[in-house]
GUZAVEX-589691 format. One line per 4 residues: number of its first residue (from 0); for each residue x, y, z of C-alpha. Coordinates in Angstrom, 3 decimals. Example, Ala and Ser with C-alpha at 12.3 -4.5 7.8 and 13.67 -1.06 7.14 Angstrom:
0	12.300,-4.500,7.800; 13.670,-1.060,7.140 .
! end
This chain:
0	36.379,286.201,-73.286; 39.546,285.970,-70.821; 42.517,284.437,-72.365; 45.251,283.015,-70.707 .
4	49.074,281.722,-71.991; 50.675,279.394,-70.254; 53.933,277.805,-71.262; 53.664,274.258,-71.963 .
8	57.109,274.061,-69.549; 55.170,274.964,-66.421; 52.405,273.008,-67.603; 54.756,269.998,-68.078 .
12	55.960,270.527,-64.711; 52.911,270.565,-63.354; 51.861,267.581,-64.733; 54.701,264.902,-64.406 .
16	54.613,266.109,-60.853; 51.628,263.837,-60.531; 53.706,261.316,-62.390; 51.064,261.895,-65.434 .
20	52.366,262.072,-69.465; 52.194,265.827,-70.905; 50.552,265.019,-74.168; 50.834,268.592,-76.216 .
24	48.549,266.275,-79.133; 46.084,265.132,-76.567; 46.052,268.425,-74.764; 45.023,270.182,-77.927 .
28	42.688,267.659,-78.941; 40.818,267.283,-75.152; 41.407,270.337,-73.795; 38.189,271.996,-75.585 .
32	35.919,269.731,-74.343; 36.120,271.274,-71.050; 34.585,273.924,-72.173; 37.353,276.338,-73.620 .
36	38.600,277.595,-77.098; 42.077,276.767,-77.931; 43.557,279.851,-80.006; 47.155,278.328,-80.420 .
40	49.064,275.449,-78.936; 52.774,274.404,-79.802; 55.336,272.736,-78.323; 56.446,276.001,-76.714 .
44	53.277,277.796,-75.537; 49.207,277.283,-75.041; 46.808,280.359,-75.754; 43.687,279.877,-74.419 .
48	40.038,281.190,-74.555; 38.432,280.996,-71.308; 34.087,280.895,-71.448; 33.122,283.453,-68.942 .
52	31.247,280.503,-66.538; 34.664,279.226,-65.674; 36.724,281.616,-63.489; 38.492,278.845,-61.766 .
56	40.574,278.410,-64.782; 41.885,281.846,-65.568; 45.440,280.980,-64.019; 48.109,278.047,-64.992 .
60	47.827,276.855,-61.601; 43.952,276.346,-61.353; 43.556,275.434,-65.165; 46.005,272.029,-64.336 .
64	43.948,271.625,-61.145; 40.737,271.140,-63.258; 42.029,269.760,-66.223; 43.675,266.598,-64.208 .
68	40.949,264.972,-63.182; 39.122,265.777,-66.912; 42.398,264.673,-68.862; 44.628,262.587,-66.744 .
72	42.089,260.629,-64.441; 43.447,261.959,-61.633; 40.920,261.925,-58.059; 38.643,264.803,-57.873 .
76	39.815,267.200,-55.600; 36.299,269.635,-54.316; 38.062,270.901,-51.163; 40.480,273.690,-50.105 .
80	42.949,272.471,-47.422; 42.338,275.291,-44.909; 44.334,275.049,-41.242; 43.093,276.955,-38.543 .
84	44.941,280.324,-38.564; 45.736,282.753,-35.368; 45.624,285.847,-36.890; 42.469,287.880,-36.579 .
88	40.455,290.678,-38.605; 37.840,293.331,-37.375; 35.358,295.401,-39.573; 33.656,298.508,-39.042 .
92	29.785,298.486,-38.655; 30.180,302.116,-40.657; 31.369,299.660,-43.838; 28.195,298.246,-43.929 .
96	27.056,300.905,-46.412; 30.694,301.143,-48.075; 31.620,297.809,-48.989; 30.334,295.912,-46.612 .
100	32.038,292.152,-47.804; 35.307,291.697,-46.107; 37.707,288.392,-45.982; 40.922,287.831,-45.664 .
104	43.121,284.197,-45.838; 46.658,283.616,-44.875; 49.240,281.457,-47.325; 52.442,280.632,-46.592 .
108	55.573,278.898,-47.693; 55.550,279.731,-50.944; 59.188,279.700,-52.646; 58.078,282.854,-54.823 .
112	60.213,284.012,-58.211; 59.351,286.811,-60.673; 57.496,284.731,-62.946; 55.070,283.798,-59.843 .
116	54.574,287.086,-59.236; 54.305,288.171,-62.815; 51.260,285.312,-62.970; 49.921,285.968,-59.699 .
120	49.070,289.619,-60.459; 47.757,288.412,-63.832; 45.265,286.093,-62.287; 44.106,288.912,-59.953 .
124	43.339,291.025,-63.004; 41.516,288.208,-64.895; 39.272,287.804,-61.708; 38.621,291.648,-61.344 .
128	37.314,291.317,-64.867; 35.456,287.745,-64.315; 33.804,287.705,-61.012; 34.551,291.160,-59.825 .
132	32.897,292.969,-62.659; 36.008,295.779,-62.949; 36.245,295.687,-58.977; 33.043,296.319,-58.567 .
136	31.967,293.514,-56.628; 34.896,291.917,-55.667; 38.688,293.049,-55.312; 41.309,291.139,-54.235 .
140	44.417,292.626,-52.545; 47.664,290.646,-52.031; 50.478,291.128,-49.428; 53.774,290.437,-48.009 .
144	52.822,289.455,-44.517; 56.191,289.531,-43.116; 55.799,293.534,-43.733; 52.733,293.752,-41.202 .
148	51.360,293.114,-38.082; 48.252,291.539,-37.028; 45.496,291.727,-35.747; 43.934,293.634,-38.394 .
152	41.040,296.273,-38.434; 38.931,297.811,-41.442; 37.533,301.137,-40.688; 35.639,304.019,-42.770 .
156	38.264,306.798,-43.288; 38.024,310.173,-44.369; 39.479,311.160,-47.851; 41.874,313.280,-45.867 .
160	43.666,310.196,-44.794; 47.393,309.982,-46.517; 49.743,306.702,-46.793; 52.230,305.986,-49.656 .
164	50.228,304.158,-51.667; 51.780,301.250,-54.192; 54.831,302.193,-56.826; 55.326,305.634,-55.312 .
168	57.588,307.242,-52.986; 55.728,310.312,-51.212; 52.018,310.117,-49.206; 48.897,311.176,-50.956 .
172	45.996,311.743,-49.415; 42.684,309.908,-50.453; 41.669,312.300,-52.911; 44.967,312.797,-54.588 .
176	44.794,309.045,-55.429; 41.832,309.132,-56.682; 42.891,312.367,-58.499; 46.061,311.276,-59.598 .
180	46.843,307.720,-58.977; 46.342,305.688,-62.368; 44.779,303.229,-60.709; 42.480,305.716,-58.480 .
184	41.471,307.531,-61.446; 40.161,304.092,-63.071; 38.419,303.050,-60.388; 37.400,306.408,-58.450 .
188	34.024,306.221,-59.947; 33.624,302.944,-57.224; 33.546,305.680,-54.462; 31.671,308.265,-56.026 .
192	29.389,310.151,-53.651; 31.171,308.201,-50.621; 32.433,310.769,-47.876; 34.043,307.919,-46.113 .
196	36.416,304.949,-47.878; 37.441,301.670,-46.768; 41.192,301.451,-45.196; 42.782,298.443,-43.760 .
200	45.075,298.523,-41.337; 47.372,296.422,-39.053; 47.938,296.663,-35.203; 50.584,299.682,-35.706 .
204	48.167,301.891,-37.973; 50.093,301.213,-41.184; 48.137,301.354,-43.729; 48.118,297.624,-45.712 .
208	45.157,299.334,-48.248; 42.683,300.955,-49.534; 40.736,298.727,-51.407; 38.992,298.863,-54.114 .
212	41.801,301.290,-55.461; 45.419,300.502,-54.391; 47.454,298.405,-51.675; 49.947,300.419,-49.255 .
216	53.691,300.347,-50.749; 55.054,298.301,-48.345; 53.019,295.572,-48.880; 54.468,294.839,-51.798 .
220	54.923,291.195,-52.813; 58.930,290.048,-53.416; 60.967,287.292,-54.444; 62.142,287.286,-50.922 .
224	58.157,287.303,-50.007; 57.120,283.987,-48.202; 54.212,284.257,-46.327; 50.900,286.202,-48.131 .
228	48.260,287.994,-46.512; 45.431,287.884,-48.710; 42.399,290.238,-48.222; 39.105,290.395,-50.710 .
232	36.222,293.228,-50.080; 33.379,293.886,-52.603; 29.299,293.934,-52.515; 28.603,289.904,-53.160 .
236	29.305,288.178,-50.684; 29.826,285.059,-53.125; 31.952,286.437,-55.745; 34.361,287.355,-53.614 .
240	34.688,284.051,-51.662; 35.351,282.891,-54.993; 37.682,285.195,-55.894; 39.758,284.523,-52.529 .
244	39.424,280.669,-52.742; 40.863,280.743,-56.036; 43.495,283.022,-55.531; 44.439,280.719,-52.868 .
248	44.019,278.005,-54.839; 46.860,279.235,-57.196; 48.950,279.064,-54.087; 48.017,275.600,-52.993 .
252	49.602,274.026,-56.329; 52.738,276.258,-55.657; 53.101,274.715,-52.436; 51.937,277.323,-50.372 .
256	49.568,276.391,-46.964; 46.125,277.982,-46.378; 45.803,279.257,-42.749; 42.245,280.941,-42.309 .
260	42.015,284.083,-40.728; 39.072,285.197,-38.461; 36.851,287.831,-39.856; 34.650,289.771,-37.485 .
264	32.391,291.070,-40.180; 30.263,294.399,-40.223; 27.450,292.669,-38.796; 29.032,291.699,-35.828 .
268	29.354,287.824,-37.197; 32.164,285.653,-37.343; 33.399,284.150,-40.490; 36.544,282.263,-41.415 .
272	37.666,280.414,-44.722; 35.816,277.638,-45.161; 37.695,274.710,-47.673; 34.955,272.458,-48.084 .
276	32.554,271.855,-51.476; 29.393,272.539,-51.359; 26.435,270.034,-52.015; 23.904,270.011,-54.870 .
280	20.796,268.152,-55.336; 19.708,267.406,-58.842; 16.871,265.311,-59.876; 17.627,262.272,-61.719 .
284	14.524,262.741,-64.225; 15.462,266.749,-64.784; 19.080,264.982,-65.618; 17.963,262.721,-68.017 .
288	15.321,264.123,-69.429; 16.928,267.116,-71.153; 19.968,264.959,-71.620; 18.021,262.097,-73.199 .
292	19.774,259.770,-71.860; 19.588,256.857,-68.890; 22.915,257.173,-66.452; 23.994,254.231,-64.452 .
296	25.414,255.549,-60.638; 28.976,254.652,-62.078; 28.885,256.539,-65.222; 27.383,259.953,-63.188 .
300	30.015,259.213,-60.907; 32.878,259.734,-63.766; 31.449,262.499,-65.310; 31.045,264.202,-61.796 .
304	34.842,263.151,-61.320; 35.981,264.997,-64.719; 34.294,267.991,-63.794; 36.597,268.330,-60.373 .
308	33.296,266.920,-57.944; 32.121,264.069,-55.747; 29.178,261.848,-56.429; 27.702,261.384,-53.230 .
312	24.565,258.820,-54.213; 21.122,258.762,-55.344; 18.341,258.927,-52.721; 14.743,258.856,-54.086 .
316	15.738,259.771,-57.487; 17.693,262.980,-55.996; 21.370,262.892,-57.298; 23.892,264.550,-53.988 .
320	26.715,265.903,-55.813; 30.013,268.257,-53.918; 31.341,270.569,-56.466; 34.594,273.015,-55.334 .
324	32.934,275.993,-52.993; 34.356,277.828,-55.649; 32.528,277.011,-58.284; 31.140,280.417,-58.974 .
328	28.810,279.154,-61.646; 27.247,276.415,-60.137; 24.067,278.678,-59.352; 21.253,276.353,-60.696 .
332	20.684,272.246,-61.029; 20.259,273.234,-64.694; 24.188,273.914,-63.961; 24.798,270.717,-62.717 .
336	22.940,269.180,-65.683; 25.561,270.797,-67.921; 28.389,269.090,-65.513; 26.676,265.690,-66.228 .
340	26.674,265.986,-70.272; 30.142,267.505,-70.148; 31.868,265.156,-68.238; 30.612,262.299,-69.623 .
344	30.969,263.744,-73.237; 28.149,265.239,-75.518; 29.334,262.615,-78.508; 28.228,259.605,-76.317 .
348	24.635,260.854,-75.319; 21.495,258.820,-76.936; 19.835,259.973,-79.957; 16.161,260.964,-79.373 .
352	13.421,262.449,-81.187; 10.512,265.231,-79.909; 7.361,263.247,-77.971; 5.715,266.546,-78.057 .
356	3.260,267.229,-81.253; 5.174,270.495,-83.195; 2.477,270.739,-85.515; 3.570,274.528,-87.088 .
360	1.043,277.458,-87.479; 1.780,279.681,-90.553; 2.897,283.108,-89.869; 0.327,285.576,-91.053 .
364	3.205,287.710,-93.462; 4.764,284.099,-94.127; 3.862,283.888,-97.551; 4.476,287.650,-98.230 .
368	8.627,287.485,-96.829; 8.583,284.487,-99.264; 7.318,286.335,-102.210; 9.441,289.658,-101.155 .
372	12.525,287.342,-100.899; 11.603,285.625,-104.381; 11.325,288.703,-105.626; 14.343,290.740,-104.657 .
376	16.737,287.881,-105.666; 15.069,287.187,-108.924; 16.414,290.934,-109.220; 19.925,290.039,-108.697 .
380	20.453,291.230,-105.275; 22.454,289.386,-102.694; 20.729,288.856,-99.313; 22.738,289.917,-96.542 .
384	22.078,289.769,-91.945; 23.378,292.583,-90.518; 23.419,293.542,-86.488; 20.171,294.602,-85.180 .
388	22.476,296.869,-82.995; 22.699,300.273,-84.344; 23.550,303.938,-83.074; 21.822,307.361,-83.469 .
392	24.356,308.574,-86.009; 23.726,305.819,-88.493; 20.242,305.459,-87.768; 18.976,309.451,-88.365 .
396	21.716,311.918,-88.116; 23.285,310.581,-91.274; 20.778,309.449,-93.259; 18.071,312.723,-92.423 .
400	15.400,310.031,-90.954; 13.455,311.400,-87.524; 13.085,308.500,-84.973; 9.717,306.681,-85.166 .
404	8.700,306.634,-81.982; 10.221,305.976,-78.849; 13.983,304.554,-79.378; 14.765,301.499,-77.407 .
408	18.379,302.540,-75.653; 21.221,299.728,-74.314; 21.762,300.145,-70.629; 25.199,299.376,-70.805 .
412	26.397,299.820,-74.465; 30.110,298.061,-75.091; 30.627,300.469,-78.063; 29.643,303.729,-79.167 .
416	28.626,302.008,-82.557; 25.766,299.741,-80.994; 23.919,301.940,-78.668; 20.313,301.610,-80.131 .
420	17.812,299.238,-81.757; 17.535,299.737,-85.609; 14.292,301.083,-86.425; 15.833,301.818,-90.093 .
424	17.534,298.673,-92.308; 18.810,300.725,-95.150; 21.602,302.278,-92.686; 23.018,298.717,-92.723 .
428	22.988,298.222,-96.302; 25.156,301.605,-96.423; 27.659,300.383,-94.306; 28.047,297.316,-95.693 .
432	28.892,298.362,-99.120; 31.369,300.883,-97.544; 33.185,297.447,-96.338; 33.221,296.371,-99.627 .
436	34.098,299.190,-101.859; 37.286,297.853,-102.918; 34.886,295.093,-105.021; 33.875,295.991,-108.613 .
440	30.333,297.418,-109.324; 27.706,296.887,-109.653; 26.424,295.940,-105.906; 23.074,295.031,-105.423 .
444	22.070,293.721,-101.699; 19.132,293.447,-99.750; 18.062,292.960,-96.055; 15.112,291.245,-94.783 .
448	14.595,291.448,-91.151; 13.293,292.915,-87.478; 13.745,296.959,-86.892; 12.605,297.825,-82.935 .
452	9.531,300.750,-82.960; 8.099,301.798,-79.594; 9.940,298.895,-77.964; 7.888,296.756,-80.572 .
456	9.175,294.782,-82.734; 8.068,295.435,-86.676; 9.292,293.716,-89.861; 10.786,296.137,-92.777 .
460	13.325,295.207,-95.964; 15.207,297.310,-97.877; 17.561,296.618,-100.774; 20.684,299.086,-102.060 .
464	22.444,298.887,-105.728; 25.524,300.915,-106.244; 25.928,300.900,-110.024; 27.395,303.581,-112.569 .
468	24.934,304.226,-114.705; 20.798,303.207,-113.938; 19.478,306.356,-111.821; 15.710,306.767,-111.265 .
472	14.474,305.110,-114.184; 16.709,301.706,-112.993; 15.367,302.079,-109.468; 11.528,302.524,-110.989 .
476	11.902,299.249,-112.846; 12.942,297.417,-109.958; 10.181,298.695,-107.572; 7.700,297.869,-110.440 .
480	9.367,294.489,-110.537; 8.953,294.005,-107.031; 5.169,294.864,-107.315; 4.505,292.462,-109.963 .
484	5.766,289.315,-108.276; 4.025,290.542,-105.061; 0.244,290.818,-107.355; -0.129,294.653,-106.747 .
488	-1.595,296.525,-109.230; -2.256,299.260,-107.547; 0.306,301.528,-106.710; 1.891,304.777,-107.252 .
492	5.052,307.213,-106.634; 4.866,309.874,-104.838; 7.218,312.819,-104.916; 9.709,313.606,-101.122 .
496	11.857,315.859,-99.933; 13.301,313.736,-96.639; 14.911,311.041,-95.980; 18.547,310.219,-97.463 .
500	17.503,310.833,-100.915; 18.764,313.116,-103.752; 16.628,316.180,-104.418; 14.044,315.563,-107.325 .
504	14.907,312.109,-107.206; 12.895,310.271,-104.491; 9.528,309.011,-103.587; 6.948,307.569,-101.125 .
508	5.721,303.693,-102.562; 1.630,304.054,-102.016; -0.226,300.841,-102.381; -4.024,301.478,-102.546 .
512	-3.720,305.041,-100.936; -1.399,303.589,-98.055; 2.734,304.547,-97.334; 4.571,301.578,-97.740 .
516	7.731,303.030,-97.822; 10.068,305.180,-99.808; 12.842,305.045,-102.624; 15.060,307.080,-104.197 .
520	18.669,308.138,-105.524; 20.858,308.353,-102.600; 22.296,312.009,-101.910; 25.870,312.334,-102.171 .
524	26.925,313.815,-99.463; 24.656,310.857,-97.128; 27.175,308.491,-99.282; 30.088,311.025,-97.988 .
528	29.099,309.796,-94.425; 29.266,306.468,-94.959; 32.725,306.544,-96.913; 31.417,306.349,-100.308 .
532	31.390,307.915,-103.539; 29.690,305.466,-105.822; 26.144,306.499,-107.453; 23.768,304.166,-105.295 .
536	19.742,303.792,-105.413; 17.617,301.844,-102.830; 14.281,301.675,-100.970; 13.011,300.858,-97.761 .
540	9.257,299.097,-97.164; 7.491,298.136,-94.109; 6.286,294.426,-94.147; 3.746,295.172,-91.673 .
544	2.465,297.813,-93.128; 2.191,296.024,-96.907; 0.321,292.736,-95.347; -2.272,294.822,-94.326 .
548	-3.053,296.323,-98.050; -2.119,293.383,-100.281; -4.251,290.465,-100.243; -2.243,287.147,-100.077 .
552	-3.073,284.834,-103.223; -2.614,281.949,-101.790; -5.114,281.774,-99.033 .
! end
């Protein structure tokens, strides 16, 4: 999640401005309700967790424009205080297929320092990452407007094009940016495959930028900057009115006036910054049904109010409610559902109970995970959840296992570690006893839970000792253990060579002529690849697999 600092000075400032009390206490105390995590808070500064569904308070400025209403009482402000601007911008039809979102605002008269600029460029960064999904669908470029001259036009250039591009001295073309340029060779992959890139320019062919990558150098914002030029271009349409309201909206509580500018967009349509909230309508009975509780129009109407809206009314049961145009993640009435309980405060909603029947059916293997469980910790071992997200190394590489089936693969994996699935348990088991090698033996754990098979999901345990002295004849005792408290008579060992298992010293579990699973000693040099260098025996079984063979005794 985005976090944010903000000194409790500015804050302070902020606040008495509106001739309201800067309570650190309070603030501390309050603040989370809102929906954030506070990671530290002092007299001096305020760390703070942002939840990803609120991008309008990534910045110091628009975190004390929604937290006055929702700790001070202060009016609900929904709208943007646009004026009607002179200044004009074209697009290109060719950007339709480039980046075909294009909008631009004007601010000015704001009395700008280093530590405005310093946050300014930080809440650009935070919005990249929130609503622009790494600049992907919406950038945001800002610029000293007393540097360039309007009218404006966007137009599809060729990668030949040069222009000194921000913090350097000399031109580059297009492709030595992206080559070169730290920020073109993050971002180049945005214009991969594109033979033409978008270029802004003003009425003397400067260039102002080249966005998604980098603004031109002489754009760049001062202390002796007073009037901003503000352009955002991206694919959703959306996030990037959201990204330029808000930026905007930083402005606004540094005294700075909004001035629209007039788009003509790649479609040939006109579009200009509009300031105004936007209406929901919520049904009354979806609110209080999942919120179990009855709402009187005043008490909506403060809750609305906390959350930075306007309660319009109820007409035939429908609840009108204005939230800020900006308001990214107001996408669903379920949304505005959430506004209602968080506003008025989840500790003062009714108790209620199910009117549903829940009457429970039994899981078919129910009675079996209870007896495996039983089992296993009569045995000493220590049940343990690990990740369900696993990677091909751990999986089969290390421990000599050949996938089952088809693997099911993360799209978009954060980390190299959890790529995959688990179709194995036992891999987990290893790596948590490599976390906790500095601990005296013996270990003994065990893992009950869902492995992924053919996109299917199947039910397998597994349990791991790591213990001096025991070997094959310890791990024998414990699988004929296991098979005693589960009623199966029948069963035998049968000799392997696979698998993560020492030579000599490993075996398939047959129940009634059927693979269950395996055991063994585990090989030394699979414990090498996990960090350890502790004798260890284990076993994996298949649940699914063993409720088919054993007969339940309680039925």
């Amino acid at each position: 999640m985005p976090t944010i600092s903000v000194e409790q000075s500015l804050l302070r400032s902020f606040v008495e401005a509106k001739g309201r009390k800067h309570d650190i206490d309070d603030l501390a105390f309050r603040l989370p309700l809102m929906g954030t995590d506070i990671d530290h808070c002092d007299e001096e500064k305020l760390d703070i967790e942002i939840f990803p569904d609120r991008p309008d308070l990534l910045s110091p400025e628009t975190l004390f424009h929604g937290m006055m209403p929702f700790l001070h009482d202060s009016p609900a402000n929904p709208r943007l205080a646009v004026n009607p601007g002179t200044i004009s911008m074209t697009v290109s039809p060719e950007l339709a297929k480039i980046r075909p979102v294009i909008l631009g605002a004007v601010v000015r008269g704001v009395d700008i320092d280093d530590d405005i600029i310093k946050r300014l460029m930080d809440h650009q960064e935070k919005l990249h990452f929130a609503l622009g999904r790494g600049r992907k669908r919406a950038s945001i470029g800002v610029h000293d407007l007393s540097t360039i001259s309007p009218p404006f036009r966007v137009e599809a250039a060729t990668r030949d094009l040069s222009f000194i591009p921000l913090a350097t001295e000399k031109e580059m073309t297009i492709d030595d940016i992206l080559k070169s340029h730290p920020k073109g060779i993050d971002y180049a992959h945005l214009l991969e495959g594109m033979d033409k890139v978008p270029i802004i320019y003003d009425s003397n062919d400067a260039v102002l930028s080249f966005p998604p990558i980098i603004n031109g150098d002489h754009t760049t914002v001062t202390t002796k900057t007073r009037d901003l030029f503000i352009d955002v271009t991206g694919l959703d349409f959306r996030a990037c009115e959201s990204a330029l309201m808000l930026v905007c909206l930083q402005l606004s509580v540094l005294g700075g006036k909004i001035e629209s500018v007039r788009v003509t967009t790649c479609e040939g349509k006109e579009w200009s910054l509009n300031g105004s909230p936007v209406e929901h309508i919520v049904e009354r009975n979806l609110v209080e049904g999942i919120l179990g509780n009855s709402f009187t129009d005043d008490e909506i109407d403060n809750a609305i109010c906390r959350m930075g809206g306007i309660y319009n009314g109820d007409s035939e049961g429908n609840l009108s409610i204005s939230m800020p145009r900006w308001r990214f993640d107001i996408l669903h009435p379920i949304d505005l559902v959430e506004e209602v309980a968080i506003g008025h405060g989840y500790d003062d909603l009714a108790y209620d109970v199910p009117k549903a029947p829940l009457t429970a059916i039994p899981r078919q293997d129910g009675h079996l995970r209870r007896r495996i469980r039983e089992a296993l910790q009569g045995l000493g071992l220590i049940q343990i959840q690990s990740l369900t997200l696993s990677n091909d190394k751990d999986q089969f590489e290390s421990v000599r296992w050949k996938p089952d089936g088809e693997i099911t693969r993360m799209t978009n994996p954060i980390t190299i570690e959890h790529t995959i699935l688990r179709q194995n348990i036992l891999p987990g088991l290893l790596r948590l006893l490599a976390a906790n090698r500095h601990h005296e033996l013996p270990q003994g754990v065990y893992e009950l839970g869902s492995v992924v098979i053919n996109h299917q999901n199947r039910d397998k345990f597994a349990f791991l000792v790591a213990e001096n002295s025991g070997g094959f004849a310890s791990l024998r005792g414990r699988i004929q253990a296991l098979m005693r408290d589960l009623g199966c008579t029948d069963w035998t060992l049968e000799p392997i060579e696979t698998g993560p298992w020492l030579a000599g010293r490993a075996a398939n579990i047959v129940v009634k002529g059927t693979v269950v699973g395996e055991c063994g000693e585990i090989d030394p040099r699979v414990s090498q690849d996990f960090e350890l260098n502790v004798p260890m025996s284990g076993a994996q079984l298949d649940v699914s697999i063993m409720n088919s063979v054993l007969s339940d005794p309680v039925v």
